[in-house]
N, C-alpha and C positions, 0 to 999 in steps of 0.2 A: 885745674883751670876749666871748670863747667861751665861750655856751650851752652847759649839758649836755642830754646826748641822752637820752629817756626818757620816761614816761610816770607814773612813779610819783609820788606828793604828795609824798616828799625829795624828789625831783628839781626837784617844781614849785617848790616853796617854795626850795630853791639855788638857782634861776634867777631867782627873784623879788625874793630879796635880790640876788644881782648886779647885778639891773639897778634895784634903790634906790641901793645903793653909785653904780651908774653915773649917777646924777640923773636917771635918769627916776621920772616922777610916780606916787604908786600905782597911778592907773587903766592907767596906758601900762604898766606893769610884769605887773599881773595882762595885760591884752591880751596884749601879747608872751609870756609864760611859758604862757597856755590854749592860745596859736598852736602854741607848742612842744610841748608837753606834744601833743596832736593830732595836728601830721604826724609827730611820732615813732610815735605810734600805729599813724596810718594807713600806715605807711610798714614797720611789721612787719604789722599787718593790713589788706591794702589793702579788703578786701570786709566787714571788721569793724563789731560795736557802739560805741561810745564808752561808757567806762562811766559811771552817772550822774553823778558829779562834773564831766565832763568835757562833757556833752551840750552843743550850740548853744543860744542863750539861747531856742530856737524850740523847743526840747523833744527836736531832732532828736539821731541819734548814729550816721548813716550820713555820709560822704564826702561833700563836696558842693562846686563851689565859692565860691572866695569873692565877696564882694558884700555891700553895705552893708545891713545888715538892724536897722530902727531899734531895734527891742524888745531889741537888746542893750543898748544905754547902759543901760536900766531892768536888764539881769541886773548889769552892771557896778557899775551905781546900788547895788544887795542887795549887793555881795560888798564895797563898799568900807562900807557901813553896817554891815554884819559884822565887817568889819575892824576899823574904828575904835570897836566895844564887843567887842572880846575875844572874839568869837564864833566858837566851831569851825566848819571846813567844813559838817558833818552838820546845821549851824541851817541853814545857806546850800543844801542840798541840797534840807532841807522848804520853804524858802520858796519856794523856785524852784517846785515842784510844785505850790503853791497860785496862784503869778503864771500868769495866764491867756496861753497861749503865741500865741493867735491875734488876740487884743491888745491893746492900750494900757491897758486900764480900769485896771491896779496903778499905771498910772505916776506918778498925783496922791497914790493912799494910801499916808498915812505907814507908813514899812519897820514902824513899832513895831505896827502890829494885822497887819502879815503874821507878825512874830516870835512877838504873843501868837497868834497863830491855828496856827502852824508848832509850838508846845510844847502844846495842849491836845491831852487824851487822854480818849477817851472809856473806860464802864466795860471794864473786861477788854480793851483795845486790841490787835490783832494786825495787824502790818505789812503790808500788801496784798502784799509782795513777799515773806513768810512760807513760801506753798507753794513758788514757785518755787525758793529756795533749797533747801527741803527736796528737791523734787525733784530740782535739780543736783549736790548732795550724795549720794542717795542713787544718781545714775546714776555718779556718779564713784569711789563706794565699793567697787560691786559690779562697774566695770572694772576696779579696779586688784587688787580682793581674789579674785576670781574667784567669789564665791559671792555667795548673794542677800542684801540689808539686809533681815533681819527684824523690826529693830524700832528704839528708840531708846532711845541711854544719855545719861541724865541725869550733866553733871559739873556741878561748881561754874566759873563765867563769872568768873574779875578784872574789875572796873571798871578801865580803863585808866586808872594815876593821871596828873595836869599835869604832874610832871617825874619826869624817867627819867635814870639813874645809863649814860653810854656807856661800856664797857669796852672796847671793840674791833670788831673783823671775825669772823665766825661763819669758821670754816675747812671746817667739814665736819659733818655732822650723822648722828648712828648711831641706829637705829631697828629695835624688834622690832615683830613683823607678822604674822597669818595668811595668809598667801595661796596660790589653789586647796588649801585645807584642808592647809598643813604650815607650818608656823614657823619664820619667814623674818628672818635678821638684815640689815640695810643699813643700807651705809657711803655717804655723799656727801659728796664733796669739791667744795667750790663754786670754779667757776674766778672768776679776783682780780674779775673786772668784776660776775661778781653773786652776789660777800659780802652776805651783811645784815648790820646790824650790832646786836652782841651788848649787849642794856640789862638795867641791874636796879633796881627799884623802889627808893625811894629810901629805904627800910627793910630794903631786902635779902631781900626775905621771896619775892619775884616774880622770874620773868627772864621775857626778850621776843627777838623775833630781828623785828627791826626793817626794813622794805625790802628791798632787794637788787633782782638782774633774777634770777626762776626762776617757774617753773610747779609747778603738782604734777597731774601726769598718770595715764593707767592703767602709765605706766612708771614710775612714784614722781615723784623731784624732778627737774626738769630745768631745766639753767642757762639762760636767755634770750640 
């Protein structure tokens, strides 16, 4: 029963149905698939962050090894209470960050006041993690465009609908551009291992390019 290699949520979520097909139990299945999903990571970036989804049930997201660390079964505990009401990752991400990582006090309180406590928003709510994106954003903009970010354009944001229309494999992606001040066309051709894959809204009205292995650098797209 060969795992795929990876780090991306298709990937996890492949690996996780595998190993239900395979009769293992949800909790052994999520186990083994965050396992995977990690040293895949750690094994492209060995001195890397682990991105939030992925962090140790300790809050950690450096390399570490491993060893029995009780406060998991409690992260385990959140992802399978998730699981079994339909709840997307990003519920399972906020509650994580409300369970106290140093310890046990979440482990008696029912998952359902961490869930109501993970959806309340106060007035005008803005994401504590808000600047930094802006800031990584705005440092990645002005590597790859060669001129400074002056400011910010507002587009209209899709709500990502529940189900997506799969058409295929994205082949390559063409793209206009200003860069160091001259207008710049590019072509990308994604090598076969990291296609994403091409969806459309199941009105037709949206498209998405869904997963794949690529980066977007100050050299554009780059295949993983």
């Amino acid at each position: 029963m060969p795992l795929k290699n990876g780090y991306s949520r298709k990937t996890f979520e492949d690996n996780y149905r595998e190993l239900r097909l395979a009769g293992k139990t949800h909790e052994q299945a999520l186990r083994v698939s965050y396992d995977k999903a990690r040293e895949s990571f750690f094994k492209r970036y060995p001195k890397g962050a682990l991105p939030q989804w992925l962090a140790y049930a300790d809050g950690g997201k450096l390399k570490k090894s491993r060893k029995n660390n009780p406060s998991e079964n409690v992260a385990l505990a959140m992802a399978d209470w998730c699981a079994k009401n339909n709840l997307p990752f990003d519920v399972y991400d906020k509650m994580s960050k409300l369970y106290d990582k140093n310890s046990t006090k979440w482990a008696g309180k029912p998952f359902i006041d961490l869930y109501e406590a993970s959806v309340k928003t106060g007035k005008n709510p803005v994401p504590p993690s808000k600047v930094v994106q802006e800031r990584n954003a705005k440092a990645l903009y002005e590597s790859f465009t060669g001129h400074r970010a002056t400011g910010k354009v507002s587009i209209d944001k899709p709500v990502m609908p529940d189900v997506l229309l799969a058409v295929g494999d994205v082949d390559g992606l063409l793209y206009t551009t200003v860069r160091d001040g001259k207008l710049e066309k590019y072509i990308h051709k994604f090598a076969k291992r990291s296609r994403p894959t091409f969806c459309v809204s199941h009105d037709g009205t949206q498209l998405y390019m869904i997963g794949g292995k690529y980066n977007f650098t100050e050299r554009g797209i780059e295949d993983r």
